[in-house]
BALOBA-1460 file (C-alpha; in Angstrom, 3 decimals):
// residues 106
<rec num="1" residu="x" x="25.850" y="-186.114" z="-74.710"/>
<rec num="2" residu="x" x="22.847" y="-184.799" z="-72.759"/>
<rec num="3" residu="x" x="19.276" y="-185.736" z="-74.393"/>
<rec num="4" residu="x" x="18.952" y="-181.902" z="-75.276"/>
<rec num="5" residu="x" x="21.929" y="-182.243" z="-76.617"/>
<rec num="6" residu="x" x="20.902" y="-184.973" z="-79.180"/>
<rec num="7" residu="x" x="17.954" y="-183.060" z="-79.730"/>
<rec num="8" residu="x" x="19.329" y="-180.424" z="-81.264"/>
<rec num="9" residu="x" x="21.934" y="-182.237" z="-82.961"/>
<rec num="10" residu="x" x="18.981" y="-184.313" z="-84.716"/>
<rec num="11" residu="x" x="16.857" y="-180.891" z="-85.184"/>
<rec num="12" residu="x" x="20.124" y="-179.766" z="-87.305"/>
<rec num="13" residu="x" x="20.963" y="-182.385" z="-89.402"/>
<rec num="14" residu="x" x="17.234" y="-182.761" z="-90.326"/>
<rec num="15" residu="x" x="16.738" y="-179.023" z="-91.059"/>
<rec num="16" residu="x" x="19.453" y="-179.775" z="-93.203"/>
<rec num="17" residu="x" x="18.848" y="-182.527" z="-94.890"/>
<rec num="18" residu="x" x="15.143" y="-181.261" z="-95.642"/>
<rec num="19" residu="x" x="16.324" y="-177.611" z="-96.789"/>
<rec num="20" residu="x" x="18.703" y="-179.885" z="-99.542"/>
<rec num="21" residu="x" x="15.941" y="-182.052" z="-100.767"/>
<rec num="22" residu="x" x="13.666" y="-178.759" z="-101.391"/>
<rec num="23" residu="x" x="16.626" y="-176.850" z="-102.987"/>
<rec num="24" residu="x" x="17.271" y="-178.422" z="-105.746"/>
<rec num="25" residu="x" x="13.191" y="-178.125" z="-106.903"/>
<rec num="26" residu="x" x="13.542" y="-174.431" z="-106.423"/>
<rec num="27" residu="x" x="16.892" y="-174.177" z="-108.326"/>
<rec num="28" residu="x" x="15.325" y="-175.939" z="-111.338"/>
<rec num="29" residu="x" x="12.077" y="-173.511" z="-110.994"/>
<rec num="30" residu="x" x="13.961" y="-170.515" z="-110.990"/>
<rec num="31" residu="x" x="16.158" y="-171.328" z="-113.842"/>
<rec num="32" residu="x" x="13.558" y="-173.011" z="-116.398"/>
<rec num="33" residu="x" x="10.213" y="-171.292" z="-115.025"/>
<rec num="34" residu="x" x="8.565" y="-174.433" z="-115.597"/>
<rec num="35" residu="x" x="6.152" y="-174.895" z="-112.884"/>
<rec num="36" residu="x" x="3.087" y="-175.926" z="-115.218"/>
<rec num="37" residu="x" x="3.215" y="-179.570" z="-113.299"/>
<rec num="38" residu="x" x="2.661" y="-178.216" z="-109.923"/>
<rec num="39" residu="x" x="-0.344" y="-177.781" z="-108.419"/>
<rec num="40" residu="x" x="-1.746" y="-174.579" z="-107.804"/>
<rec num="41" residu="x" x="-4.257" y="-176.126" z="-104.876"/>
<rec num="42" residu="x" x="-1.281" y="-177.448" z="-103.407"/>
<rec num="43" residu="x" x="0.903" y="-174.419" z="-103.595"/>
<rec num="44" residu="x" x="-1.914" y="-172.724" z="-101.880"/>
<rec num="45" residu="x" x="-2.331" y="-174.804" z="-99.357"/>
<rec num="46" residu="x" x="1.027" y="-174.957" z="-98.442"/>
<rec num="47" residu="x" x="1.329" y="-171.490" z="-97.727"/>
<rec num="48" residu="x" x="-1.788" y="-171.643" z="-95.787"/>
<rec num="49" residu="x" x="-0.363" y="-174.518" z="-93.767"/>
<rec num="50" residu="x" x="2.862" y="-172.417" z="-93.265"/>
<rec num="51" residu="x" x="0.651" y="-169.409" z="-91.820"/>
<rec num="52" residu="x" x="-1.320" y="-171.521" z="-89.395"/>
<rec num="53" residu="x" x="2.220" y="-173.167" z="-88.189"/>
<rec num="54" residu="x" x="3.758" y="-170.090" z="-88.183"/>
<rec num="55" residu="x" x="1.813" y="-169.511" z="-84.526"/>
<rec num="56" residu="x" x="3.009" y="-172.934" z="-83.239"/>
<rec num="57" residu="x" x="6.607" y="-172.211" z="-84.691"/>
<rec num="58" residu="x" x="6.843" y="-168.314" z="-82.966"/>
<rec num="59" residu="x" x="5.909" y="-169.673" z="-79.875"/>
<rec num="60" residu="x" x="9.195" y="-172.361" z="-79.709"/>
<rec num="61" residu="x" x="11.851" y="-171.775" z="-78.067"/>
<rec num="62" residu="x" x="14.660" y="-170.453" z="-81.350"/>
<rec num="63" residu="x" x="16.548" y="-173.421" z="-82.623"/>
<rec num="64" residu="x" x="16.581" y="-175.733" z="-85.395"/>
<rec num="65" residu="x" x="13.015" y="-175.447" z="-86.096"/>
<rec num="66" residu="x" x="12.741" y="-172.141" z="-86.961"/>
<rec num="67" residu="x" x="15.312" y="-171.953" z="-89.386"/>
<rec num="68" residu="x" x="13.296" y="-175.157" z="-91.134"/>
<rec num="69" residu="x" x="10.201" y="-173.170" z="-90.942"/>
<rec num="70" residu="x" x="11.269" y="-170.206" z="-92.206"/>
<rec num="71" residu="x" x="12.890" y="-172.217" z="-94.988"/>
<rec num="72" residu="x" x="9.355" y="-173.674" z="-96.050"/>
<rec num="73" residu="x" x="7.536" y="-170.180" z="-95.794"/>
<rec num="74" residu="x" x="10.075" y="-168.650" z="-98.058"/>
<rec num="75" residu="x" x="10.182" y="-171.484" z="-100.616"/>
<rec num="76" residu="x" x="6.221" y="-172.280" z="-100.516"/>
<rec num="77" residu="x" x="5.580" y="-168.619" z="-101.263"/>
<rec num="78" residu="x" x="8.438" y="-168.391" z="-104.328"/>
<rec num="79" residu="x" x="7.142" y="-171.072" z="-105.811"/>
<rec num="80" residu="x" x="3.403" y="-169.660" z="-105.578"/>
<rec num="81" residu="x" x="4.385" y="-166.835" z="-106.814"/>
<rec num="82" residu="x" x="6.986" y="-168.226" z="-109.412"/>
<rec num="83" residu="x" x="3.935" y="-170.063" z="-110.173"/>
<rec num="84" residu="x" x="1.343" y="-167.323" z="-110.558"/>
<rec num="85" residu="x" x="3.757" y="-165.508" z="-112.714"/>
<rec num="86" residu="x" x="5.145" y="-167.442" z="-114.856"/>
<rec num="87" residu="x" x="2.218" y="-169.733" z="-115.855"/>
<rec num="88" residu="x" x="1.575" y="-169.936" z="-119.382"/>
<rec num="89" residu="x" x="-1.283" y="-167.801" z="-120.976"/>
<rec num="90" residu="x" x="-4.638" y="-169.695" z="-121.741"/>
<rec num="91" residu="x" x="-4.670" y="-170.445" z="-124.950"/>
<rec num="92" residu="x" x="-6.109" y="-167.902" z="-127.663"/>
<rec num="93" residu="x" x="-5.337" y="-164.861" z="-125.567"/>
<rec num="94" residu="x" x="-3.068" y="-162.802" z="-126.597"/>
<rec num="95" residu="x" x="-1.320" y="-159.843" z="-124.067"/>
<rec num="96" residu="x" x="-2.075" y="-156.435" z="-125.442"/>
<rec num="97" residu="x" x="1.936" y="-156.021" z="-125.598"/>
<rec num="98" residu="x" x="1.751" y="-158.402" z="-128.388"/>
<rec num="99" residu="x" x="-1.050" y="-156.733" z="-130.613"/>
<rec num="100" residu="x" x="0.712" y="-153.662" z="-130.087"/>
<rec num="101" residu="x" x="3.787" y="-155.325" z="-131.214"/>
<rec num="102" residu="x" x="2.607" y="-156.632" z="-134.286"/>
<rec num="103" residu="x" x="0.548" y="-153.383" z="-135.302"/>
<rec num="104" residu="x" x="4.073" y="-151.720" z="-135.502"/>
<rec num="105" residu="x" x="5.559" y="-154.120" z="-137.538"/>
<rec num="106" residu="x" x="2.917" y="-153.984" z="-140.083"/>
């Protein structure tokens, strides 16, 4: 085996092996919508660190790497937005749907 060779054989088993530790956390987000222990400053700044490594990334030659990266930028940026939307309210607001709601009912 060539040292490019190993190279890429270690670039694939890593991509791997990082995309399957990350899964899992995203699996469990997307079926309980429990994100309320994750930080919002660092789900921020994780998709702010993907951005700026995107223009190290694009400029690689393809290979392992990018399928990694793209990985991160499209889990980051669920689980921002996973984050963002399913939050819980503040307490003692209540969504207009709600008032309306109860209005009817009465």
């Amino acid at each position: 085996m060539t040292g490019a060779s190993v190279a890429l054989l270690a670039g694939t088993v890593s991509t791997i092996l990082f995309a399957s530790s990350v899964l899992p956390m995203v699996v469990k987000a997307l079926r309980t919508r429990d994100l309320e222990s994750y930080s919002p400053a660092n789900l921020v700044l994780a998709n702010v660190g993907n951005a700026v490594h995107s223009i190290y990334v694009v400029h690689l030659p393809a290979g392992p790497i990018w399928a990694l990266h793209g990985f991160y930028v499209v889990t980051s940026a669920l689980m921002l937005l996973w984050w963002l939307r399913f939050r819980p309210l503040r307490r003692g607001v209540v969504p207009t749907a709600s008032l309306d709601n109860e209005r009817s009912l009465a």
